[in-house]
C-alpha positions in Angstrom: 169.7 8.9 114.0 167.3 10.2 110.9 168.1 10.5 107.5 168.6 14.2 105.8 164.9 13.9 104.1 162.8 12.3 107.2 164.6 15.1 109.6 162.9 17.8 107.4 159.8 15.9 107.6 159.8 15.3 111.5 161.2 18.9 112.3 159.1 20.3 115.2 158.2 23.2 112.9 157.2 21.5 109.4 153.7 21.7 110.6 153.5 25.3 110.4 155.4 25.7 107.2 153.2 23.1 105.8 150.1 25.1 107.3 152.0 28.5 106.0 152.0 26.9 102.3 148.5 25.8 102.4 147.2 29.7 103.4 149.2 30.6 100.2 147.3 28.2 98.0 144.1 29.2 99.3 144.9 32.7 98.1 145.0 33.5 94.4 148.2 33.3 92.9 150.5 35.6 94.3 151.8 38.5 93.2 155.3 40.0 92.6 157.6 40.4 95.1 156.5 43.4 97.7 159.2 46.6 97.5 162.0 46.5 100.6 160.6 49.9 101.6 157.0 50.6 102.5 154.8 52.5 104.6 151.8 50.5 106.1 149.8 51.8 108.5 146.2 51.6 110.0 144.4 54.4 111.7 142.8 53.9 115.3 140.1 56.4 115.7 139.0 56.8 119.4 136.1 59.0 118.2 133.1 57.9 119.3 134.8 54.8 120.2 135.2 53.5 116.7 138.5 51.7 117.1 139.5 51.9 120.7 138.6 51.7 123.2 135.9 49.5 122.2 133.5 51.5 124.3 133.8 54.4 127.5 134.6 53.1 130.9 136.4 50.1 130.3 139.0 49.2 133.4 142.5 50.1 132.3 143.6 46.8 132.0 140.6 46.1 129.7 141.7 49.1 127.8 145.3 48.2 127.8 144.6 44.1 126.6 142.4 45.9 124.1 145.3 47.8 122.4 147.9 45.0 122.8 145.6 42.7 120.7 145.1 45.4 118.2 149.0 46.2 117.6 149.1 42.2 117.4 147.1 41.7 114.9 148.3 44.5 112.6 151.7 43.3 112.9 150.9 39.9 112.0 149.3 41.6 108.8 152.2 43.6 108.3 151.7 46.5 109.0 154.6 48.9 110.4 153.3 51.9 111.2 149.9 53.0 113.8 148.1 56.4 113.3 146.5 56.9 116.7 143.8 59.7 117.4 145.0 61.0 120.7 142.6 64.3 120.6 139.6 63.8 119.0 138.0 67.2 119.8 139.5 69.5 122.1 140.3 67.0 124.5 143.2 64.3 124.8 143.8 60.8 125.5 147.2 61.9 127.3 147.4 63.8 130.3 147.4 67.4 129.1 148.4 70.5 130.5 146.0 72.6 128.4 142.8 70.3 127.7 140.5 67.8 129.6 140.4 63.7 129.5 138.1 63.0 126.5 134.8 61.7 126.9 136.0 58.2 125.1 138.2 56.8 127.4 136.1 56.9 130.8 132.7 57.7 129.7 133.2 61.3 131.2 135.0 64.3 129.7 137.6 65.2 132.5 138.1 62.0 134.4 141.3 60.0 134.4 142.1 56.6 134.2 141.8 55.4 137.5 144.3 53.7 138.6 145.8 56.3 136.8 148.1 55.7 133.7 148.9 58.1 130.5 147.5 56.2 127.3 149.7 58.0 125.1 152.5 56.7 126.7 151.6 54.0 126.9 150.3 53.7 123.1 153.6 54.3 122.2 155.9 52.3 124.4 153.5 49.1 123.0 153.7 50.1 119.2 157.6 50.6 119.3 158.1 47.1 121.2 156.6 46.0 117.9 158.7 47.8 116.0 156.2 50.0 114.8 156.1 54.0 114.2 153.4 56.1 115.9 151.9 59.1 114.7 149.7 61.0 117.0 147.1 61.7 115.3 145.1 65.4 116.1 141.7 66.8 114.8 143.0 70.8 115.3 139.6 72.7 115.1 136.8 70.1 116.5 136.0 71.5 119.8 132.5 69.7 120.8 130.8 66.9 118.6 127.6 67.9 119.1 126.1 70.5 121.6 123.5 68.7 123.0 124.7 64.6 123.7 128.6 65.6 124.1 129.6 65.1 127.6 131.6 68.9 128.4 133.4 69.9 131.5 132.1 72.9 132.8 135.1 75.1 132.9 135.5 73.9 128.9 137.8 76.7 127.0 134.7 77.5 124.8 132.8 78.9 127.9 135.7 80.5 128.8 136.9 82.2 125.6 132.9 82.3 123.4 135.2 84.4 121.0 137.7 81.8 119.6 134.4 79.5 118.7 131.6 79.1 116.5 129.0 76.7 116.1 128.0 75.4 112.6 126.0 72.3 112.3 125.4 70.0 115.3 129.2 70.8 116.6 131.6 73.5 117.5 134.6 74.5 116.0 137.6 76.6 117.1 137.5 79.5 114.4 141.1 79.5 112.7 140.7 82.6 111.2 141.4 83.9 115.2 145.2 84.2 115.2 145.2 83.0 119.2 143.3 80.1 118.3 145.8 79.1 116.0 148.8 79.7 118.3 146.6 77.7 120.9 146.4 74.8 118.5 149.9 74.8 117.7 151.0 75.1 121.0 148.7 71.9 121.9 150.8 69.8 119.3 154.6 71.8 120.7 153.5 69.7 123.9 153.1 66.5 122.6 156.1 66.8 120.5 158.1 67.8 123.5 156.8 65.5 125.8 156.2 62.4 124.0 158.3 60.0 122.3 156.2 60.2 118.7 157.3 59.3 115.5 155.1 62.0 113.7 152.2 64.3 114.5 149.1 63.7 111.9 146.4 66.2 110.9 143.2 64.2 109.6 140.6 66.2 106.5 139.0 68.8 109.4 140.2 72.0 109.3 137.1 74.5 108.2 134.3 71.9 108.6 132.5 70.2 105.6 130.0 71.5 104.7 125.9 71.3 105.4 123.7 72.1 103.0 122.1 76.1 103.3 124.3 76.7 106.0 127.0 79.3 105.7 129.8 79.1 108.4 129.4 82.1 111.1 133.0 83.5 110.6 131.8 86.8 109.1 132.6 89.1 111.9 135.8 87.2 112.5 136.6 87.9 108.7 136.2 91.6 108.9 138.4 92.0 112.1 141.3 90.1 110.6 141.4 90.2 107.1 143.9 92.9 106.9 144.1 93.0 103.0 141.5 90.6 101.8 138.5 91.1 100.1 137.7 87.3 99.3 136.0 84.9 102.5 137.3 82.2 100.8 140.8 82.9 100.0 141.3 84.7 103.5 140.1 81.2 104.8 142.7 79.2 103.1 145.2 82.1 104.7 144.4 80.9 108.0 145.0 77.1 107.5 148.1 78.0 105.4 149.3 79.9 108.4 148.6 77.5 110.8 150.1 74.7 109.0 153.4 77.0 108.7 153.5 77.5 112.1 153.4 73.8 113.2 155.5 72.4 110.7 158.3 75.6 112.0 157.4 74.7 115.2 158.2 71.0 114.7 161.8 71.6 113.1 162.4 73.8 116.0 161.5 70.7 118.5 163.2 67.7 116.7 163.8 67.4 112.9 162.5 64.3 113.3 159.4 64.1 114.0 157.4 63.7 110.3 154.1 66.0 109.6 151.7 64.2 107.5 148.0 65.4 107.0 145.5 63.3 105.2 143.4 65.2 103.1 140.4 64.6 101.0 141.4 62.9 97.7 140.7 65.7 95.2 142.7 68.9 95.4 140.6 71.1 92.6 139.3 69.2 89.4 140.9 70.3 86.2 137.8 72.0 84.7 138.5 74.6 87.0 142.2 74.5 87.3 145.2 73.2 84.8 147.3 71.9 87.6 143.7 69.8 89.3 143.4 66.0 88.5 141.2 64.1 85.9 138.3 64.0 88.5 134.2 65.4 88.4 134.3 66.2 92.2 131.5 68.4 93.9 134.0 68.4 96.9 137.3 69.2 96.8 140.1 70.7 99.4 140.5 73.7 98.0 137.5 75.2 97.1 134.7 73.9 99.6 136.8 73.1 102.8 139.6 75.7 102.5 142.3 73.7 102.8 145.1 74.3 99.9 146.8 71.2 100.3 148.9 71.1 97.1 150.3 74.5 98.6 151.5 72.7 101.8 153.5 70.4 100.1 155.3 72.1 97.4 156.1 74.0 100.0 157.5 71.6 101.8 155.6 72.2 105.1 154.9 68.5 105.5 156.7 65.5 105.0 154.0 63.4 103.5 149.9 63.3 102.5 147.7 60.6 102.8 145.1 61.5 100.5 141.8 60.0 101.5 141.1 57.6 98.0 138.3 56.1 99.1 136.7 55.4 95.8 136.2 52.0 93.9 138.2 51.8 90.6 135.1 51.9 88.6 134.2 55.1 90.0 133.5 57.5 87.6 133.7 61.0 89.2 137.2 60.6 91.2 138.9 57.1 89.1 141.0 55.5 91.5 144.2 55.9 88.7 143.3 58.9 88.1 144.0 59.8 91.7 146.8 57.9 91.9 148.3 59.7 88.8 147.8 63.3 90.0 149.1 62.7 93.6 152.1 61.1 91.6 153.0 64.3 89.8 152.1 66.4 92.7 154.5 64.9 94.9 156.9 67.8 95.1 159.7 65.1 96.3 157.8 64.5 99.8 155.8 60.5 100.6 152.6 59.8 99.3 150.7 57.4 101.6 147.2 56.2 99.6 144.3 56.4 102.6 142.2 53.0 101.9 139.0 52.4 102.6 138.9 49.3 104.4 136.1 50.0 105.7 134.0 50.1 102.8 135.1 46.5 102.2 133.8 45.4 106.0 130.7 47.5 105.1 129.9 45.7 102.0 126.9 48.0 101.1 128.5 48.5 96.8 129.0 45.8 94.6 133.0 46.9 93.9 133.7 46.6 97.5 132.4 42.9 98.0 134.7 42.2 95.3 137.6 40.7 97.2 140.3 42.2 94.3 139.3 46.0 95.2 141.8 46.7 97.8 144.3 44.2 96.6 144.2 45.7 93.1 144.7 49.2 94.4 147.3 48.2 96.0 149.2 46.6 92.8 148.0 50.1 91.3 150.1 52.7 94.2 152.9 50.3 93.5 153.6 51.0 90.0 154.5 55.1 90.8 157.8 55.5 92.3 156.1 59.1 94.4 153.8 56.6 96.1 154.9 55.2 99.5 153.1 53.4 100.9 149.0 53.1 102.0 147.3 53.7 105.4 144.3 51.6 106.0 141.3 53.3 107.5 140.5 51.9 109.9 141.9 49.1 112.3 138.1 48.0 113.7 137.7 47.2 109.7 139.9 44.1 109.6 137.1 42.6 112.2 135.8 39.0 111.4 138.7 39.4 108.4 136.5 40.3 105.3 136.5 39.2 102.3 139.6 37.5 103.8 142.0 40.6 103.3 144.1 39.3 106.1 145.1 36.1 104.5 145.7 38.0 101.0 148.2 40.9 103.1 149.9 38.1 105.6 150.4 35.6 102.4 150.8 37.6 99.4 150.8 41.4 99.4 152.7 42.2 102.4 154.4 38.4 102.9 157.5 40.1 103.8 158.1 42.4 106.2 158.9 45.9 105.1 161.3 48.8 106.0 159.6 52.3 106.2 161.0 54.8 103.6 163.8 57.4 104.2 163.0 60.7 104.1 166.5 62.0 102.5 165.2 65.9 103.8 165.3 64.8 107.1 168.4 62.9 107.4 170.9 60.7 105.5 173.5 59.6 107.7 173.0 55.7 108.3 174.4 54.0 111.5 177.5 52.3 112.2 176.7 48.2 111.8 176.3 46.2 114.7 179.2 45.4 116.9 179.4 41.9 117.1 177.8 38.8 116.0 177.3 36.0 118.2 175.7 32.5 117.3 174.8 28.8 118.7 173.0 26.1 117.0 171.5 23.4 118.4 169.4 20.2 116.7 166.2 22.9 115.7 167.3 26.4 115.5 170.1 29.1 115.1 170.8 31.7 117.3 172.4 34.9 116.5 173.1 38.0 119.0 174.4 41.2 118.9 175.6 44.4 120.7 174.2 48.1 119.3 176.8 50.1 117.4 178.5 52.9 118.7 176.8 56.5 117.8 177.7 57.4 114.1 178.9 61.0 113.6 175.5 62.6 113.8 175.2 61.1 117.5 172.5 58.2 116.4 173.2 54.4 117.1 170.5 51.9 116.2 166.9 51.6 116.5 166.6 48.4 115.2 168.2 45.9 113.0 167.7 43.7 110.1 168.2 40.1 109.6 169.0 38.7 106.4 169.9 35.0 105.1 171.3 33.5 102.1 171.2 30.0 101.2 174.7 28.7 99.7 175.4 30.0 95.7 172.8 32.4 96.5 173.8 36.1 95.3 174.6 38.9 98.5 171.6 41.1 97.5 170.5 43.2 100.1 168.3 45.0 98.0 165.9 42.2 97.4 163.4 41.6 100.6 163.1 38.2 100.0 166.2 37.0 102.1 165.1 39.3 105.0 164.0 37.0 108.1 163.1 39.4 110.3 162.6 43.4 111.1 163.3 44.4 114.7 164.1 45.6 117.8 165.6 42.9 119.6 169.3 42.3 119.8 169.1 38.3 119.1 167.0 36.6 116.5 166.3 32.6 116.1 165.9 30.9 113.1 164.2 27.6 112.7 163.2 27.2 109.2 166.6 24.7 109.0 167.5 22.4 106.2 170.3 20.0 107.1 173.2 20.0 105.2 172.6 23.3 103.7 174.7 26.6 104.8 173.4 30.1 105.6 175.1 33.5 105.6 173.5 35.5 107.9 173.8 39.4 107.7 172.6 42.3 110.2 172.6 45.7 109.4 171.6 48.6 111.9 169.1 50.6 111.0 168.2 54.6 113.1 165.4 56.3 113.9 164.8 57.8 110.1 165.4 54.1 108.7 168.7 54.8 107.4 169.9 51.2 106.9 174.0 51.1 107.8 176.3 50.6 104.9 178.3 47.6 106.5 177.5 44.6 108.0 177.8 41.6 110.5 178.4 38.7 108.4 178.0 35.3 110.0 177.9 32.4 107.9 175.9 28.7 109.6 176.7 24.7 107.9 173.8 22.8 109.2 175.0 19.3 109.4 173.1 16.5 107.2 173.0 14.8 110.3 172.4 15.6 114.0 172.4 13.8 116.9 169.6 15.3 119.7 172.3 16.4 122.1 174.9 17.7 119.9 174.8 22.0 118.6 177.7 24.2 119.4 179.4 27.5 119.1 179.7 29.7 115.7 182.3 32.4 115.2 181.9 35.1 113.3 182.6 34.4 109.2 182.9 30.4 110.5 
């Protein structure tokens, strides 16, 4: 039989805790206490193969061990959320009714998996397991990459319909000021929505392209057969994009309320030299003016749920300052998320001193947490956290994101929390505590759980539910085990129920654990609910 101090000591797990405590050391100090709530997310760009697959004509099961070990590691960082690029440019990684197999996945535009398998669905069924949100993530108007190297099938819609295209740069582009090409388009992401079981559909920065130097876009004729009453290009542009992102987001409510819209825009709106309502910022490009794209419109409107805004700038940066960013997408909020794009992959670049500065991105991240409008951060993108650099990993697992976090609420969407679990079950034995439960019945607007929260409090510790630091765990699973024991030490355990807009139910489980200061190797036992 040990005494109370040498069983802590020679507990099977005090290695890792010990190992756990030495990571945090290595780190600088740590800072406060992440929020409960808070979006983190990574995109996975498939094009050109710069996140996954790692390269064209990997076997399926290559591609499939490939994606597993990406969710992993992001959710040992944290993360909670996956932005995946299912269509690239006019093609899909899904099987789709309306557009061929891309290029990325088998090498050849067209082919299929073989043996066959949907990626999409399959993407998604591995991102929820881990409890994670998945937003499909669509580039609406990039047809062909480049004319010349792009592998196309020879039936591809822009042979087929020359009309709805045009070519500007080394690419082409469906032309959105075609209204068919935007009811194509939206009718490409109705099908997803329908058939897929996403989270939210995500437009990246493309929608008229950017632009190259001398080379006016070849939409003139296009203008003067639809521009009904408009004499400016430019505004009659911005028309077109408005309309289009009207029509998804109508089409979306009509589908299921609860799939989110979210676009992620180039950081700068319109500078305030040439508007009152445009941020602190010296931009040359901006969303408005140079890529058509009135983005500030969209969501005072309420047409999306969130924006990501692409602030992919160091602190120091003069013509776009990172705060000064953050302090205009604060006040232009209109009430919807603001997710902060990050440029990870300027820190696994290293080419600019304030990116091989290992407190750029952990900074910025202090920085979106001080505005209540901010949400949350996407990380761009998941092949960035590679070899670890700068050791971002450690600072996010340890410090920044050392507990797990619930996504926000969207209250527009829906604020009717589940009923709590049904009943809590546990057993203890000599190492751990086990606690099960059954789903709750469906609360009134026909929703039960889609996962659950585990929370513990040490004895003549305060019930705060509010405060992450007593949650243990965020999931799916219907059982949890806890083996960071202390003898003679007693836990309350709580579980709320938490749906598919991450309402978290108003009551509880409560089931409250005495660890004996003693234990003998055989002995554990039964616990009753409230015992």
């Amino acid at each position: 039989m040990l005494s109370a101090t040498t069983r802590v000591l020679k507990h099977p797990y005090s290695c890792l805790l010990i190992l756990i405590l030495l990571a945090v050391s290595a780190c600088s100090q740590r800072t406060p206490l992440p929020p409960k709530y808070e979006f983190r997310a990574v995109w996975i760009a498939t094009f050109h193969n710069i996140d996954w697959p790692s390269e064209r004509g990997l076997s399926v099961e290559a591609q499939q061990q490939e994606f597993r070990d990406l969710l992993d590691r992001q959710q040992k960082n944290r993360m909670n959320a996956v932005v995946v690029q299912v269509r690239p440019c006019g093609d899909a990684l899904y099987e789709s009714p309306f557009e061929p197999w891309s290029e990325y996945l088998m090498g050849k535009q067209g082919q299929a998996p073989e043996p066959f398998y949907d990626p999409l669905a399959f993407m998604i069924e591995e991102a929820h397991a881990r409890n994670m949100e998945f937003h499909a993530w669509i580039n609406p108007f990039r047809a062909i990459s480049h004319y010349k190297f792009s592998d196309v099938v020879p039936d591809h819609l822009s042979t087929q319909k020359p009309d709805w295209f045009f070519q500007y740069g080394n690419s082409t582009y469906f032309n959105p000021g075609v209204p068919e090409v935007r009811d194509y388009v939206a009718g490409v992401v109705s099908d997803i929505a329908r058939r897929y079981d996403i989270d939210g559909i995500h437009f990246d920065d493309y929608f008229y392209p950017y632009p190259v130097k001398g080379k006016p876009i070849n939409d003139l004729k296009t203008f003067y057969q639809f521009k009904d009453d408009y004499s400016d290009l430019f505004a009659w542009r911005r028309q077109n994009i408005d309309n289009f992102v009207k029509q998804v987001s109508d089409s979306l409510l009509s589908i299921d309320k609860g799939i989110k819209l979210g676009i992620s825009p180039s950081a700068v709106w319109r500078n305030r030299y040439q508007d009152p309502r445009g941020s602190k910022t010296g931009a040359t490009l901006t969303t408005y003016d140079v890529l058509h794209a009135d983005v500030r419109k969209w969501i005072e409107q309420g047409w999306v749920d969130y924006m990501a805004p692409q602030c992919y700038f160091a602190s120091d940066y003069s013509e776009a300052p990172y705060e000064q960013l953050l302090d205009w997408w604060a006040d232009n909020s209109f009430g919807k998320h603001i997710y902060i794009g990050q440029a990870m992959y300027k820190v696994k670049e290293g080419k600019y001193a304030s990116w091989r500065d290992p407190r750029q991105i952990p900074n910025q991240l202090l920085l979106n947490r001080k505005y209540d409008q901010i949400r949350g951060s996407i990380f761009y993108s998941a092949s960035s956290f590679q070899e670890n650099p700068l050791g971002i990993e450690e600072k996010l697992q340890y410090d920044l994101f050392r507990k797990p976090a619930l996504i926000p609420p969207m209250s527009w969407k829906d604020t009717i929390p589940p009923l709590k679990p049904r009943f809590i079950f546990g057993t203890y034995t000599t190492d751990k505590v086990r606690l099960e439960w059954q789903a709750p019945e469906k609360a009134k607007d026909g929703e039960s759980a889609t996962y659950y929260v585990v929370y513990r409090f040490s004895e003549g510790e305060k019930i705060q539910m509010d405060n992450p630091v007593y949650i243990q765990s965020i999931q799916r699973d219907n059982y949890f085990e806890d083996i960071q024991l202390y003898p003679g030490t007693q836990y309350t355990y709580i579980i709320t129920a938490v749906d598919r807009q991450h309402n978290e139910s108003r009551t509880f489980e409560v089931l409250e654990v005495c660890i004996p200061e003693l234990l003998l190797a055989d002995e554990g036992g039964a616990l009753e609910k409230g015992k």
